[in-house]
BAKE-953734 format. One record per residue (C-alpha): residue number from 1; z, x, y. Coordinates in steps of 0.001 Angstrom, whole numbers. Example, Ala and Ser with C-alpha at 12.3 -4.5 7.8 and 13.67 -1.06 7.14 Angstrom:
<pts>
PT / n / Z / X / Y
PT / 1 / 7800 / 12300 / -4500
PT / 2 / 7140 / 13670 / -1060
</pts>
This chain:
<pts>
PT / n / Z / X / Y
PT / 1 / 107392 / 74147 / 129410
PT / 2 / 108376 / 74885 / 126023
PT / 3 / 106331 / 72979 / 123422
PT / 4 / 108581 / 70430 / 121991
PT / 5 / 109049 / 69467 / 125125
PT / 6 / 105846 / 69102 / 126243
PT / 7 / 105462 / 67295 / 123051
PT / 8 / 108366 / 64916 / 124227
PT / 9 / 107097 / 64183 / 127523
PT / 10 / 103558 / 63784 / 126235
PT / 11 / 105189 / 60923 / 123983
PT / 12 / 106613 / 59091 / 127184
PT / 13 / 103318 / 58593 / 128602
PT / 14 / 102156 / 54993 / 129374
PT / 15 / 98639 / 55242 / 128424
PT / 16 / 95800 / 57890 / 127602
PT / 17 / 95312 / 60759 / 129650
PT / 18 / 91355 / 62465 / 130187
PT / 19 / 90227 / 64915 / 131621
PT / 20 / 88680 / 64599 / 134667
PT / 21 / 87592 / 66572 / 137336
PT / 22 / 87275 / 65230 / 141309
PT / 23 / 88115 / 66406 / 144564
PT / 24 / 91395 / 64728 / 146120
PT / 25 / 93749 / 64844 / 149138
PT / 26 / 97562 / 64441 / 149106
PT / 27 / 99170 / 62712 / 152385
PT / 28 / 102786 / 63113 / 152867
PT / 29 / 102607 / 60167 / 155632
PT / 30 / 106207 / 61077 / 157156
PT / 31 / 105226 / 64697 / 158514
PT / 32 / 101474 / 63815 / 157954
PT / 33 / 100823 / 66806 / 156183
PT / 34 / 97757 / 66861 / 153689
PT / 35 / 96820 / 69489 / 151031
PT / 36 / 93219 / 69328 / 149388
PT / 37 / 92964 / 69111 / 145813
PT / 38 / 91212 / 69078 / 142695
PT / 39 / 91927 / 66381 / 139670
PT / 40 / 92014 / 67782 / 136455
PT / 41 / 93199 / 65130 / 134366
PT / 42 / 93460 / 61041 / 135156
PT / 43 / 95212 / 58079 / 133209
PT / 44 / 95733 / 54553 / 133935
PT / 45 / 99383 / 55265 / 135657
PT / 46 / 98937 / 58623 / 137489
PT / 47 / 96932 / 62042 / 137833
PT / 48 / 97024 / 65970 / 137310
PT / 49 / 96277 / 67571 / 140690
PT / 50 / 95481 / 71156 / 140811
PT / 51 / 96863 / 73237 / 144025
PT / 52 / 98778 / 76454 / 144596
PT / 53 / 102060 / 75172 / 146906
PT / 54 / 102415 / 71064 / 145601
PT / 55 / 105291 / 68641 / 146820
PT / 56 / 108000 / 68847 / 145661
PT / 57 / 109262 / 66332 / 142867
PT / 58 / 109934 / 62750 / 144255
PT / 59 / 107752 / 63797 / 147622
PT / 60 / 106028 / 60052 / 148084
PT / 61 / 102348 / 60558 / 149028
PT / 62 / 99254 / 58903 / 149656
PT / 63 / 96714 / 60360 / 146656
PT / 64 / 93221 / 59941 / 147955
PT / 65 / 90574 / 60482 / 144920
PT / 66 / 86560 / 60963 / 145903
PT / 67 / 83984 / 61186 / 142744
PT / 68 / 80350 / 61054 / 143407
PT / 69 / 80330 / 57854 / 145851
PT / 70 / 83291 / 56300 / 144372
PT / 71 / 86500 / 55934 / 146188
PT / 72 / 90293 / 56039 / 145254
PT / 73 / 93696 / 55406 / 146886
PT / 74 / 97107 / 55199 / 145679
PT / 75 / 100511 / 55062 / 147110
PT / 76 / 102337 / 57662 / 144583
PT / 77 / 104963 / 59986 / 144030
PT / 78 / 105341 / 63553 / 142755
PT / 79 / 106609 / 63424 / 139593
PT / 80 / 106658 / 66703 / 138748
PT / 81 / 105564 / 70111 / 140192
PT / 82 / 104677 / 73370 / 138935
PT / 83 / 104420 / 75994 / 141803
PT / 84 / 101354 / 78044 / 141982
PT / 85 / 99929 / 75101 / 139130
PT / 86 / 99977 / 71563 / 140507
PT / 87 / 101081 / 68317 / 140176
PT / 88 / 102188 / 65479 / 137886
PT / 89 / 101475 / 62193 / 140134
PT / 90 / 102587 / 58500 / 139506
PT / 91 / 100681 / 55719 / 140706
PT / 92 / 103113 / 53586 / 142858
PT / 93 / 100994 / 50464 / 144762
PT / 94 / 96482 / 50607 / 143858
PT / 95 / 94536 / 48286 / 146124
PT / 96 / 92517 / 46296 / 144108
PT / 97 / 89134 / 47445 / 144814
PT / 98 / 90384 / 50845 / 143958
PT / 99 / 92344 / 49829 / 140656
PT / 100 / 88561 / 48508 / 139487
PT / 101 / 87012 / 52230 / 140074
PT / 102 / 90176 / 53882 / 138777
PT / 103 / 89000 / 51688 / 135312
PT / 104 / 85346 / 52333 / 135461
PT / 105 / 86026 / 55966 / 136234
PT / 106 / 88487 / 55508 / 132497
PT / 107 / 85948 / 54079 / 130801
PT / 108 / 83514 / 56599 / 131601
PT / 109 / 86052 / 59697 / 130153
PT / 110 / 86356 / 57427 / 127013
PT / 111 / 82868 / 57113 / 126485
PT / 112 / 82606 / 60564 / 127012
PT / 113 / 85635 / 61325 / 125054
PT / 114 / 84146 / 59431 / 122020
PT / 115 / 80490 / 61302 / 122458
PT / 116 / 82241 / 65028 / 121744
PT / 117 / 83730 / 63755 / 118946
PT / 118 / 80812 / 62447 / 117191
</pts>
């Protein structure tokens, strides 16, 4: 991506994105095919999921998030894909009980956000 566009798109972004690293599974509930994962980055609306063959863009999947003994799950959709990178993912429909540990797991990256910049 060149950089003004990555600039651009950056810009259209919802809310804060942090880096943040968990293990994940993708579930493409049609064919019920799943591909293991690795977050690298995490925002109020959607994820960065590392892997070497992702969906392809508009692929609707079940995202699946696991962090120490916290849980996550999303209906979601590929928003974009980068072969041999990843995945840009949108949150679609969050349970409740996993939209409260998608905001503690936030407000943990800010707080840790704001330490390394003291």
């Amino acid at each position: 991506m060149h950089l003004e566009a990555a600039i651009a798109y950056r810009e259209k972004r919802r809310s804060p994105r942090y880096s943040f690293i968990a293990s994940a599974e993708l579930i493409e509930e049609k064919a019920d095919v799943r591909i293991a994962s690795r977050v690298s980055e995490l925002s109020l609306h959607g994820c960065y999921l590392d892997m070497m063959n992702p969906f392809p863009t508009g692929t609707m999947v079940l995202v699946k998030i696991t962090a120490g003994d916290a849980f996550f799950e999303a209906k979601s959709r590929v928003v974009y894909a980068q072969h041999n990178m990843g995945a840009g993912v949108g949150f679609l429909q969050i349970a409740p009980d996993s939209q409260a540990v998608l905001e503690r797991w936030l407000d943990g990256a800010e707080q840790e956000r704001k330490r390394q910049a003291e």
